[in-house]
BATI-178017 format. One record per residue (C-alpha): residue number from 1; x, y, z. Coordinates in Angstrom, 2 decimals. Layout:
BEGIN
     n         u         v         w
   NUM         X         Y         Z
...
This chain:
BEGIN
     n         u         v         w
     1     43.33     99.83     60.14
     2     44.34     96.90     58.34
     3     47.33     96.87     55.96
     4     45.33     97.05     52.76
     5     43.94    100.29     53.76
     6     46.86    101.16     55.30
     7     48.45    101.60     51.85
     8     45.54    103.64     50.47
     9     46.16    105.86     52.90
    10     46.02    109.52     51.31
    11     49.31    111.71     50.99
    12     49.26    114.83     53.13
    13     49.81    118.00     50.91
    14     53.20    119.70     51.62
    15     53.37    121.49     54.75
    16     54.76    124.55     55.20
    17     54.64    125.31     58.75
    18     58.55    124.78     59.58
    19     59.12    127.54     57.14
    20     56.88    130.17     58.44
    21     58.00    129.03     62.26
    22     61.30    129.37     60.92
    23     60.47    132.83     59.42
    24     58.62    133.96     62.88
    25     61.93    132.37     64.70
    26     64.25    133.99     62.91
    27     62.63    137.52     63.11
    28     62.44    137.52     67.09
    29     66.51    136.03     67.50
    30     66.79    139.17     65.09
    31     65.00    141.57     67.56
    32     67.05    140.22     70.11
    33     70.30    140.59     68.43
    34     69.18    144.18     67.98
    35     68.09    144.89     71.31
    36     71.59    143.19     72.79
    37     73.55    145.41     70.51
    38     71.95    148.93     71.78
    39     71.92    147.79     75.02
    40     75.63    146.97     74.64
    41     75.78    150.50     73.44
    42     73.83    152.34     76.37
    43     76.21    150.33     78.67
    44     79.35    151.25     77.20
    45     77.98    155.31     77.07
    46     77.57    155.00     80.99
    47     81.21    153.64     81.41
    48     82.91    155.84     79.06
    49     81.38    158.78     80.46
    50     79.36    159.75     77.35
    51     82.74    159.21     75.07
    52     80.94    156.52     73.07
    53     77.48    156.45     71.06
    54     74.62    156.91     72.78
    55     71.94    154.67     72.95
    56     68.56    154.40     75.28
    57     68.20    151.64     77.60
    58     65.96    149.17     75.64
    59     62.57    147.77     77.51
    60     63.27    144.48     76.23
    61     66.04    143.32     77.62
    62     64.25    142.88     80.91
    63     62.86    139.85     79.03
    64     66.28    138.35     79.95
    65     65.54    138.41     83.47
    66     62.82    136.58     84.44
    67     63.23    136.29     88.56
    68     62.96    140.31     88.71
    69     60.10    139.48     85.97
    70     58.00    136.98     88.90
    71     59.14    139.50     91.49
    72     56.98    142.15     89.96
    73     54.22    139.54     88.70
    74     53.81    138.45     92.62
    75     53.75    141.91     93.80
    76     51.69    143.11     91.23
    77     48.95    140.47     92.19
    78     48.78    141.02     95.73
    79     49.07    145.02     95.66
    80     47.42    145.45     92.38
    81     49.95    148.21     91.32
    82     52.01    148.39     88.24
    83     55.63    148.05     88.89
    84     58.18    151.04     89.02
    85     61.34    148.83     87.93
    86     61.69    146.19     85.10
    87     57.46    146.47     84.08
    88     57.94    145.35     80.63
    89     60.12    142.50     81.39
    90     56.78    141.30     83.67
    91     54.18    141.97     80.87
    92     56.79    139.70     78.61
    93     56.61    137.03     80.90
    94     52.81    137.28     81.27
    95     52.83    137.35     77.47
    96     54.84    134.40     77.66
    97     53.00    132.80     79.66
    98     50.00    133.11     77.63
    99     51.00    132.36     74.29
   100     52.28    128.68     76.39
   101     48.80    128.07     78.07
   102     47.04    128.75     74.90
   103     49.06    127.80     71.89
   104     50.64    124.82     73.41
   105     54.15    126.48     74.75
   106     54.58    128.08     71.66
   107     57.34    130.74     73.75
   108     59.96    127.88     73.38
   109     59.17    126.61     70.06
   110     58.43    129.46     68.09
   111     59.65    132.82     69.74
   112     62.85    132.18     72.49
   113     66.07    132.74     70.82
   114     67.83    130.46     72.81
   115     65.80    128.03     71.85
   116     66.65    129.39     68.22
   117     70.13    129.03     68.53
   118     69.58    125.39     70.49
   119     67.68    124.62     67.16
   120     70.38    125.66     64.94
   121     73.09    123.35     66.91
   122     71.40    120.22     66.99
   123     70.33    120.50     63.22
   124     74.43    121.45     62.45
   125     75.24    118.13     64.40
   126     72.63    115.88     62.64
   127     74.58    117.82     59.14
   128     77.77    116.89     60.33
   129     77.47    113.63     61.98
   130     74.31    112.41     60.06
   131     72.36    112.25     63.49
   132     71.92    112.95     67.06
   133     71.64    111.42     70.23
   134     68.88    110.44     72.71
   135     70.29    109.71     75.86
   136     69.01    106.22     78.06
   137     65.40    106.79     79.02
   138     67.08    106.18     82.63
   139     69.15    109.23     82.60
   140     66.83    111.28     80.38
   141     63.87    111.26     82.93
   142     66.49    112.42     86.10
   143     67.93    115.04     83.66
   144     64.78    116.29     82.92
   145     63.75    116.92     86.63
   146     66.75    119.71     86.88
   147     64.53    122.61     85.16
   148     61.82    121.91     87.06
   149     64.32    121.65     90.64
   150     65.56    124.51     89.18
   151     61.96    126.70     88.72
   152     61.01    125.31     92.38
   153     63.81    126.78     93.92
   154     63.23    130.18     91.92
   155     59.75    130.21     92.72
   156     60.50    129.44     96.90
   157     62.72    132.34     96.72
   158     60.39    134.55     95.16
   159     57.44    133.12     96.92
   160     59.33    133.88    100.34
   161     60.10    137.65     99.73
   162     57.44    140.10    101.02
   163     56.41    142.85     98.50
   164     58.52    145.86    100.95
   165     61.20    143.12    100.16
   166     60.82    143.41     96.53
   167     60.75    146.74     96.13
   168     63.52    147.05     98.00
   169     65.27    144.72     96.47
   170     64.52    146.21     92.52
   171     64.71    149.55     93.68
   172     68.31    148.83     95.14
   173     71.61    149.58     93.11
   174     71.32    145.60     92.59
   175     67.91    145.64     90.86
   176     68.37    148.44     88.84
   177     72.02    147.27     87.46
   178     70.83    143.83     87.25
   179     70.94    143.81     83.27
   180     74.70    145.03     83.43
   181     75.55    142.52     85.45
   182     73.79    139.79     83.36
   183     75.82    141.48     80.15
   184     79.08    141.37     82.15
   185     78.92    137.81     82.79
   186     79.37    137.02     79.03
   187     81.71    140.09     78.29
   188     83.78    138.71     81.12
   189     83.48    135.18     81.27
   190     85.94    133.62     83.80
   191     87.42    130.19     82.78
   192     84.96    127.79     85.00
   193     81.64    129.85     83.20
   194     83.37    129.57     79.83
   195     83.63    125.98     80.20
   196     80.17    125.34     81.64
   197     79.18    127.31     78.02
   198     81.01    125.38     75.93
   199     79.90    122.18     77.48
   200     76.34    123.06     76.72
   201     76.99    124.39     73.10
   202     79.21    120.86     72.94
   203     76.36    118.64     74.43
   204     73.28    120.97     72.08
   205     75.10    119.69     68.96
   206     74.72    116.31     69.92
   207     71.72    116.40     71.69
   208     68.30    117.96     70.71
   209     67.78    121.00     72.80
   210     70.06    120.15     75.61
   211     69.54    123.46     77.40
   212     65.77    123.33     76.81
   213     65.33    119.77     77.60
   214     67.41    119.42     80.57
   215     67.99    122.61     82.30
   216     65.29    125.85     81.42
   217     63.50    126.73     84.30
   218     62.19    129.43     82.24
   219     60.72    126.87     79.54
   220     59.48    124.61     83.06
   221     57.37    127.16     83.77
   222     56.06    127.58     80.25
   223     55.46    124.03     80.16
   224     53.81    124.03     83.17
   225     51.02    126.28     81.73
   226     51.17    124.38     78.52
   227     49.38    121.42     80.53
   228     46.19    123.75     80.59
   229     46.05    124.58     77.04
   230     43.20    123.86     75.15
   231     45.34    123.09     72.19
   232     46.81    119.56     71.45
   233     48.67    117.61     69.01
   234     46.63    114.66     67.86
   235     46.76    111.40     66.58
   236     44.12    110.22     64.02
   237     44.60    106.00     64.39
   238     42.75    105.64     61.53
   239     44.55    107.60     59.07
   240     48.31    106.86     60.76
   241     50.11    104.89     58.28
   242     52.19    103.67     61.67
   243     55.60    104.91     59.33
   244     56.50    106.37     62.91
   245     58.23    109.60     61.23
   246     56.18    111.65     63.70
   247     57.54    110.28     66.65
   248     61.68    110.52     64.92
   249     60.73    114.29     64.23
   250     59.68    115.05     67.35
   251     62.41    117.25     68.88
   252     61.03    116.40     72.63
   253     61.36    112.37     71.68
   254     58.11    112.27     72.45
   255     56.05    108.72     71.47
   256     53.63    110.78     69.16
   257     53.06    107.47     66.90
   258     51.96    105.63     70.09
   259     49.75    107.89     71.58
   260     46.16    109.63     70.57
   261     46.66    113.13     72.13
   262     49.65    114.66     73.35
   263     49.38    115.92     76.90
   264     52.98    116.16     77.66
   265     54.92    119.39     79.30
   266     57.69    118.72     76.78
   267     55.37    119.40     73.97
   268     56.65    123.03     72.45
   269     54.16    123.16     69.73
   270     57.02    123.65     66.86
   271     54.41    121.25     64.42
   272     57.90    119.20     63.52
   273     55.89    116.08     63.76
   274     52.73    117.31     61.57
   275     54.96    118.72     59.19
   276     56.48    115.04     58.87
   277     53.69    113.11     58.60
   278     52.92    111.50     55.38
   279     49.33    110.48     55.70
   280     46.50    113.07     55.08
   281     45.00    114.12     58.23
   282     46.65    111.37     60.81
   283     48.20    114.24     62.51
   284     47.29    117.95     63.29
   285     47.34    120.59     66.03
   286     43.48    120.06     67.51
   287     41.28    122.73     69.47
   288     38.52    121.15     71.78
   289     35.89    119.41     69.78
   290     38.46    118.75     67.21
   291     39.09    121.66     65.61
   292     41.79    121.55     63.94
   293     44.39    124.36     64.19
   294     46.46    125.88     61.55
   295     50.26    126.85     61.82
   296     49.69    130.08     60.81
   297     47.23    130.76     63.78
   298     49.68    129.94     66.16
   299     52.32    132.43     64.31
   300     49.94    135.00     64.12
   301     48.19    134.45     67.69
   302     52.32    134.68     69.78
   303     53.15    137.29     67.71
   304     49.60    139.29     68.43
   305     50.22    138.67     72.04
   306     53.63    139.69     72.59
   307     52.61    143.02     70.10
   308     49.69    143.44     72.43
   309     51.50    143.61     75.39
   310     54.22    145.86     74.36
   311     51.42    148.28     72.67
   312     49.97    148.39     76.06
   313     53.16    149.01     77.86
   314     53.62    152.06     75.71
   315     50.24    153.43     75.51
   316     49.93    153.35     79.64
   317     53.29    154.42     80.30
   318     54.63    151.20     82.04
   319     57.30    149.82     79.38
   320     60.54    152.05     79.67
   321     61.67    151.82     83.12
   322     62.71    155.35     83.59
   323     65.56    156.97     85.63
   324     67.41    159.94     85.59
   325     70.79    159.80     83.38
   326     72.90    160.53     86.89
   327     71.56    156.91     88.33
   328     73.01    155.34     85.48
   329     76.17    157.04     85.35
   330     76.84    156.24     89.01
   331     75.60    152.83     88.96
   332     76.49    151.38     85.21
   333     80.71    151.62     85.79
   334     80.37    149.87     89.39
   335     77.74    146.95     88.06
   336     80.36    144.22     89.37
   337     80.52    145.92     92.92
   338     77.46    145.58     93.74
   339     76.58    142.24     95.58
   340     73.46    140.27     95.89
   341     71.19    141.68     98.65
């Protein structure tokens, strides 16, 4: 397009995408908070000996553990039965996994709370400092391997554990007491975890989703699937204005003024760069044949799964993991003893 036309060019009406991803983002940190707090609860009624508040153990805190999660998902495939221990932290993950492969790794960029918080960092550091940092495309690239070394080795260990071994291993004091452990961590964080946390918090203000970026195996794996979706960001050459805003929105520095589709793993669908764009139609979220995709179909279609999957938890009976109060009360005040199998 030559620069006569360029200047033509149509103004894009606002967009209001960031706001409803916003909305849908701040809703599920929400949930979260929720679910951490009456978990805290149910944890603290176990240790106490029933002198505190009681509080059920909630189903969706197994979404914070995502190797028992691919534990169950690999047994489940080869034995075809539902898991005992931790099911609705699997049919999260499978959720998960879906919304990534077809709504372009929408998990991380409209639904994990980490990712949430990540956001909320770097957008306090561009406040404070008027910008942030993109680090030398020489260490960026190495950096970016360690989620993905990280998922490999996950995936070996899981891949190498026979389904007996599984079972065993979530059916074990370990398994079941592996949320209490993962709250005790941060209720007791020693002084070398403390730092590690702080250096990530320090390095997320600077840094667009540092954690996300550099060192998610969980978001790996999301991206992973996010290379079959049929959904992708794309590039009209004829309407682009070449103002390059795209490409400075783009919280995965990815070169979306350069390119005609976006392919890329790092892509979390989040619309940043669409919302940016000045010129009418140079840039949208495209289904095969060039459909193009609206923000609140991408809202609506994560939020239908992961509603989906918890309806069907409940409705068949595989979403509360369920014990009998003595288990807990023998197992909940000795968490910290127990040991990796």
């Amino acid at each position: 397009m030559g620069p006569a036309r360029k200047k033509l060019a149509r103004r894009a009406p606002r967009d209001r995408s960031q706001t409803l991803r916003h909305g849908v983002q701040g809703a599920f940190l929400a949930l979260n908070i929720w679910i951490a707090a009456e978990f805290y609860c149910f944890v603290r009624y176990y240790e106490t000996g029933g002198q505190s508040i009681f509080a059920n153990r909630p189903a969706g805190v197994e979404g914070w553990l995502p190797i028992a999660s691919l534990m169950n998902l690999k047994a489940l495939i080869l034995t075809g039965r539902m898991p005992a221990m931790h099911a609705a932290g699997m049919l999260l993950l499978l959720a998960f996994l879906a919304g990534s492969w077809i709504f372009r790794k929408s998990f991380c960029g409209w639904l994990c709370p980490v990712g949430t918080l990540s956001e909320y960092l770097w957008r306090l550091g561009r406040q404070t400092f008027g910008r942030n940092y993109r680090l030398p495309r020489g260490v960026d690239i190495p950096l970016r391997g360690l989620k993905y070394l990280l998922l490999g080795l996950f995936l070996y260990a899981v891949g190498s554990m026979s389904v007996p071994a599984i079972r065993a291993f979530l059916d074990g004091p370990y398994g079941i007491v592996a949320d209490v452990k993962m709250l005790n961590f941060f209720r007791y964080l020693g002084l070398t975890g403390g730092a590690v946390l702080a250096g990530i918090v320090i390095a997320s203000v600077f840094v667009q989703n540092f954690w996300c970026r550099y060192l998610c195996p969980y978001g790996a794996l999301m991206g992973l699937a996010a290379l079959a979706s049929p959904l992708r960001i794309r590039r009209d050459p004829e309407a682009c204005i070449d103002c390059a805003k795209c490409a400075k929105a783009c919280p995965s520095a990815l070169p979306v003024d350069r390119l005609i589709t976006i392919r890329s793993a790092e892509c979390i669908g989040c619309l940043q760069c669409v919302a940016e764009c000045p010129a009418a139609g140079a840039l949208f979220l495209s289904a095969p044949r060039r459909k193009r995709v609206p923000a609140w179909a991408v809202a609506a279609g994560a939020l239908t799964l992961f509603a989906g999957v918890y309806t069907y938890g409940q409705l068949s009976g595989h979403w509360t993991t369920t014990l009998p109060s003595r288990i807990y009360s023998e197992l909940v005040p000795h968490a910290n003893e127990f040991t990796h199998p």
